[in-house]
N, C-alpha and C positions, 0 to 999 in steps of 0.2 A: 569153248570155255570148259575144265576141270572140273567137275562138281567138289567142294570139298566140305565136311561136316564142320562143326559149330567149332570146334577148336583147331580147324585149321588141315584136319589127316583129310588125305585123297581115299574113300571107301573103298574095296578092291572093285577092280572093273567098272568105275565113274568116267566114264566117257573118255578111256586112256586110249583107247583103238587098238589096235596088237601092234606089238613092234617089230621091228624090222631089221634082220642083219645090216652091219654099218660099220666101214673102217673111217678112217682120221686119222691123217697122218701128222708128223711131229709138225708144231705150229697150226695145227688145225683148230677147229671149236672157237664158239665164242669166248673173245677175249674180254678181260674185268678188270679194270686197277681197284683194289679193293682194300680200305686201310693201309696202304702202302707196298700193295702186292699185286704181284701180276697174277691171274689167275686164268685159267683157260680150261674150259666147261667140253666135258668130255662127254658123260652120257646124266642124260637129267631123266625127273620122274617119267617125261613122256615115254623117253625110249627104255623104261626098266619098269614099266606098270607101277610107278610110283615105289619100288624097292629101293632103290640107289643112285646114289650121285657121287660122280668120278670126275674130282677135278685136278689139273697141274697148278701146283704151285709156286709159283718161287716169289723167298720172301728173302728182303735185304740182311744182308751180316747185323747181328744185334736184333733182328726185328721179336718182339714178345706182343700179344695180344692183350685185354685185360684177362684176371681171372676168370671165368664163365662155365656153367656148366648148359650143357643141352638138355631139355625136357622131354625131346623126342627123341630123337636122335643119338645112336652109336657113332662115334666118330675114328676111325683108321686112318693113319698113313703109312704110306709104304716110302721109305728115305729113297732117294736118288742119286742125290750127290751132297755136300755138306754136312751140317752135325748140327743137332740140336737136342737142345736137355727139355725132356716134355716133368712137368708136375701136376700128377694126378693123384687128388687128396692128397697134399703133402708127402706121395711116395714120388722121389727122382727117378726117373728112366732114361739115359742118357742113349741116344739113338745117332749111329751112323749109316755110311749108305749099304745100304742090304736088309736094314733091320726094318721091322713093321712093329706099330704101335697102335694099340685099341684103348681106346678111352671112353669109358660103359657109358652109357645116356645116366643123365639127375650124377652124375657123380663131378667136384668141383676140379677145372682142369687151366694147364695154362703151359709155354713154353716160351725160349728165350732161343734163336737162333742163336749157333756160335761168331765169332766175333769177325775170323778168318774170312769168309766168303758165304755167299747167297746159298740159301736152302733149294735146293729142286725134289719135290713132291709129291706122289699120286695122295692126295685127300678122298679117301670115299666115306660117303655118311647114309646110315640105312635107317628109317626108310630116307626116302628120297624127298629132297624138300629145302637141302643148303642152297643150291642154289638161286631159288626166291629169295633170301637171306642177301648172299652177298650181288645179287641182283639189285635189289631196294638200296642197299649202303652206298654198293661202288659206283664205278660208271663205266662205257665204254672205250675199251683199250684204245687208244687212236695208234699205236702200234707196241707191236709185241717187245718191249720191253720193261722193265721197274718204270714205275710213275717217280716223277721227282718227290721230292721230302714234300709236305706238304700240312696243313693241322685237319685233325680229325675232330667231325664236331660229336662231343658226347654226349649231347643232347639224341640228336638225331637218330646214334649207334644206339644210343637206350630203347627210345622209339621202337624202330625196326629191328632188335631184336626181342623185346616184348610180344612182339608181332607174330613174329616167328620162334617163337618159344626158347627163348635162348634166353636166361639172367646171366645178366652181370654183377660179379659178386665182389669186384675191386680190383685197381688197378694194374697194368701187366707187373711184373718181377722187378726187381732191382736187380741192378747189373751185379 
């Protein structure tokens, strides 16, 4: 078990062990349907001393999140393939594949997949810690694809991101 202090951070050196060189190949890592997205969990606190978390994402044509800002957490992606318009405090950042996008921790954020085709993703958030996040929401992938449409309860999403220090500050974008 992770020792972790009263509001949740991992102290440095709380029983993380030393980590270990490690490849993963494409379709590797634990997989996560998670609010309607496949997510596949690349390197978590364990293997980064609690600095970062590296996940793939792909999210459906259209998919937006609610608005929400991180209390902890810096949140990056690097595009892969697809297009999506990120809104951070009310500035647009309209991001294709090649481009990387940082979204500061406390700052309010939110994005709206293009309409065209599914997003692929590298997600890294420092410190390390999304993962318990969409651990607690999602579930496990029963195969690596998009999970069907399905309703999100927002009860629950409020919950477990209270938890894990994420406010939601209102609902994702209008199309």
């Amino acid at each position: 078990m992770i020792e972790t202090t009263r509001d949740g951070t991992i102290p440095p050196g709380a029983g993380l062990g030393s980590a270990a060189p490690f490849l993963l190949r494409d379709g590797e890592g634990d997989a996560l349907w998670f609010l309607g997205n496949l997510v596949t969990v690349k390197a978590t606190g364990v293997d980064t001393h609690g600095g970062l978390t590296v996940a793939h994402f792909v999210n459906p044509a259209g998919f937006a999140p609610p608005l929400h800002r991180h209390q902890v957490e810096d949140e990056m992606f690097y595009i892969l393939s697809g297009t999506v318009d990120f809104d951070c405090d009310g500035r647009l950042l309209p991001a294709r594949p090649g481009d990387f996008v940082l979204l500061p921790k406390g700052v309010p954020h939110t994005f709206r997949v293009g309409a065209e085709q599914p997003l692929h993703a590298l997600q890294l958030t420092t410190p390390a810690g999304f993962e318990d996040f969409a651990a607690a929401v999602g579930t496990p992938a029963v195969e690596r694809r998009l999970p069907d449409p399905g309703p999100i309860d927002p009860a629950a999403l409020g919950h477990a991101a209270k938890l894990h220090r994420i406010e939601i500050l209102g609902p994702p974008p209008a199309h």
